[in-house]
C-alpha positions as CSV (number, residue, x, y, z in Angstrom):
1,X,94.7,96.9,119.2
2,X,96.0,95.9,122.7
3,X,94.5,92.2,123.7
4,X,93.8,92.1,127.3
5,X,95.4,89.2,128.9
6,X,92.4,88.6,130.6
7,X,90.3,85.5,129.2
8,X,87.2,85.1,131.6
9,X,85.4,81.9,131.4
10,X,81.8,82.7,133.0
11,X,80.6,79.3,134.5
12,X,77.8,80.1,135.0
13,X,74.8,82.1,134.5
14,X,75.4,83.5,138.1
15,X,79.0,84.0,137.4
16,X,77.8,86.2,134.0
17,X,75.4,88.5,135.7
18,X,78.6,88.8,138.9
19,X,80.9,90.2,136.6
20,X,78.7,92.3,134.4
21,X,77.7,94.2,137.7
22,X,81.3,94.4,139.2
23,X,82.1,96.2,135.6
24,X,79.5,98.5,136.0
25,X,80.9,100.9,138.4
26,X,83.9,101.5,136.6
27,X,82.1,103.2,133.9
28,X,81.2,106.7,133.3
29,X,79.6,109.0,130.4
30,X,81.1,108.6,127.5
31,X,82.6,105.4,127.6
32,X,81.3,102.6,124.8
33,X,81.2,99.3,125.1
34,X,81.1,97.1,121.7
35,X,79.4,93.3,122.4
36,X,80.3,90.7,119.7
37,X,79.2,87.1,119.7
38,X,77.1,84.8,118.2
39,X,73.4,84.8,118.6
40,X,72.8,83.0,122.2
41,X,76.4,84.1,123.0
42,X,75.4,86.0,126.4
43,X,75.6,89.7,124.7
44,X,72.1,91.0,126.1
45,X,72.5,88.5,129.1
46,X,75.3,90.4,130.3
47,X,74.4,94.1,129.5
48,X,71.2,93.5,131.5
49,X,72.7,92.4,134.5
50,X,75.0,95.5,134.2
51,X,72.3,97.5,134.0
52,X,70.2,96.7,136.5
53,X,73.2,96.8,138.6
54,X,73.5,100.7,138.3
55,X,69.7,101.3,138.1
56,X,68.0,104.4,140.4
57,X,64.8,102.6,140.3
58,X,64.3,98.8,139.4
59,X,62.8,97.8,136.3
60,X,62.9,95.3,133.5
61,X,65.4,95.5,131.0
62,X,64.4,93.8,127.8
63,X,66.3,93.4,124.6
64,X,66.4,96.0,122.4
65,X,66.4,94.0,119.1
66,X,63.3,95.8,117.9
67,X,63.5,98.7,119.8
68,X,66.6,99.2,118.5
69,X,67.7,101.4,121.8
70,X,66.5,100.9,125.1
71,X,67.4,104.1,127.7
72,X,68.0,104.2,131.3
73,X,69.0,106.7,134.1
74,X,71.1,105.0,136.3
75,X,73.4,105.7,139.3
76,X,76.5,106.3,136.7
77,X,74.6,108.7,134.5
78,X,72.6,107.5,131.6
79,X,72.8,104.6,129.7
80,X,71.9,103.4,126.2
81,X,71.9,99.9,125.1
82,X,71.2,99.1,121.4
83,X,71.1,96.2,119.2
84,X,72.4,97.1,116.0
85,X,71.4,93.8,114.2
86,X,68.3,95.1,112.3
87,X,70.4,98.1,111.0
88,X,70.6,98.1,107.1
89,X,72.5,101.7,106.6
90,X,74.8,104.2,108.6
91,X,72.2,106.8,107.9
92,X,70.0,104.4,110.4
93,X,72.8,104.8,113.1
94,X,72.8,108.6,113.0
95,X,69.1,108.8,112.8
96,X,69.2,106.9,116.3
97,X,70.9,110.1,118.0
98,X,73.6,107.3,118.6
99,X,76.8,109.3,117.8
100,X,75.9,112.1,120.3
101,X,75.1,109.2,123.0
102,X,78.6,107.8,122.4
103,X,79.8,111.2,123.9
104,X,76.7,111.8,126.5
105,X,76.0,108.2,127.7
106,X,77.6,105.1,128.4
107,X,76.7,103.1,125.5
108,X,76.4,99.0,125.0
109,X,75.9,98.1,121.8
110,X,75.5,94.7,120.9
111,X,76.6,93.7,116.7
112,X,79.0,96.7,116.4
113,X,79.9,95.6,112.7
114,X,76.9,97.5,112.0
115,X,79.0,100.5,112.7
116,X,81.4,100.5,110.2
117,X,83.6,103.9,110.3
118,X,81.6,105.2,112.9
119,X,83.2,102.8,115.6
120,X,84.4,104.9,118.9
121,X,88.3,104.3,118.8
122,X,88.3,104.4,122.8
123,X,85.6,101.4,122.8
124,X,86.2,98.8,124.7
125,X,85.3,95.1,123.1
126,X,83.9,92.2,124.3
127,X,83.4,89.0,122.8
128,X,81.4,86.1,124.2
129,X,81.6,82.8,122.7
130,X,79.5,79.7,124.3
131,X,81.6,77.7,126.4
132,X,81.4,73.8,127.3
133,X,78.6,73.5,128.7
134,X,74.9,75.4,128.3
135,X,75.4,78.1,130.2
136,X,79.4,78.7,130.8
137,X,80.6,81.6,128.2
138,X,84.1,82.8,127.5
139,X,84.5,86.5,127.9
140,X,87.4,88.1,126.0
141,X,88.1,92.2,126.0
142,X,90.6,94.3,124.1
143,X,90.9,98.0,123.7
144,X,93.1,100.9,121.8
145,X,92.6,103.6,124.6
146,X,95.0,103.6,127.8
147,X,92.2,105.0,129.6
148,X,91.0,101.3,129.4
149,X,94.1,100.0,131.2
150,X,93.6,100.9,135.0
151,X,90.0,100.5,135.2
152,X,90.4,96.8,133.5
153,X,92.8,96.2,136.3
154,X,89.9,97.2,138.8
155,X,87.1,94.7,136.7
156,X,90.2,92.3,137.6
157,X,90.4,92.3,141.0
C-alpha cells in the first residue's frame, strides 16, 4: 500500500466539511472511498459535507447506520454512502447491490472491515482519528491504485 505523505489535521468543524467538498470534484463513477475511525471520529461528518457539495438538488443527508445505504444523484453521477457497521455476513454486502455500485457509483463506505475479501483494490482510504481538541480530526489517506496519485495531488492544492 502506498502511504500518502499527506497528514491533514482538520481544525475545525469548518475546516472538515472545506476539504470534504474540495475532494468531491475529483471523483467520478466508480471510484470507492473506504472511511475508518473510531466512533465520533468524523467518518459521516465528512461524507455529508461531500455530498452535499455535489448535490443536483439540496437535501438532508443523514447517517446511514440503519439504513444501511443512503443514495444520491449528484452533479458527479450517483453516489452511495453506506455504513457497514450493522453488517453480520458478506452475503449481507452482496444483498445490498453493493458490489455492482462499487463499479456504477462512487461509493463511501464508512467500517470497511466489514468487507473482508470483497475490498475494491483501487479504494482509496481514509482514516480519521480525533485530534486535540473537540472538534480538530486528523485525516490520513493511502491507496494501491496510481490512478489515485494525480487527483491526490489536486485534493492537495
Amino acid at each position: 500500500m502506498i502511504l500518502s505523505p499527506y497528514i491533514q489535521q482538520l481544525t475545525t468543524s469548518e475546516v472538515t466539511a472545506e476539504v470534504a467538498a474540495h475532494l468531491a470534484p475529483t471523483l467520478k463513477a466508480g471510484d470507492v472511498l473506504l472511511l475508518n475511525g473510531a466512533v465520533g471520529a468524523g467518518k459521516t461528518f465528512f461524507a455529508r459535507h461531500l455530498i452535499q457539495s455535489v448535490l443536483i438538488e439540496k437535501e438532508d443527508v443523514p447517517s446511514p447506520t440503519f439504513t444501511l445505504v443512503q443514495t444520491y444523484e449528484t452533479v458527479i453521477g450517483p453516489i452511495w454512502h453506506t455504513d457497514l457497521y450493522r453488517i453480520q455476513s458478506l452475503g449481507e454486502i452482496e444483498e445490498l447491490g453493493l458490489i455492482e455500485a462499487f463499479e456504477e457509483a462512487v461509493c463511501l463506505v464508512e467500517w470497511p472491515d466489514r468487507l473482508g475479501p470483497l475490498r475494491p483494490e483501487a479504494a482509496l482510504e481514509l482514516w480519521f482519528s480525533e485530534g486535540q481538541n473537540e472538534n480538530e480530526r486528523v485525516l490520513k489517506t493511502a491507496w494501491q491504485d496510481s490512478l489515485w496519485d494525480a487527483r491526490m495531488q489536486q485534493w492537495k492544492s
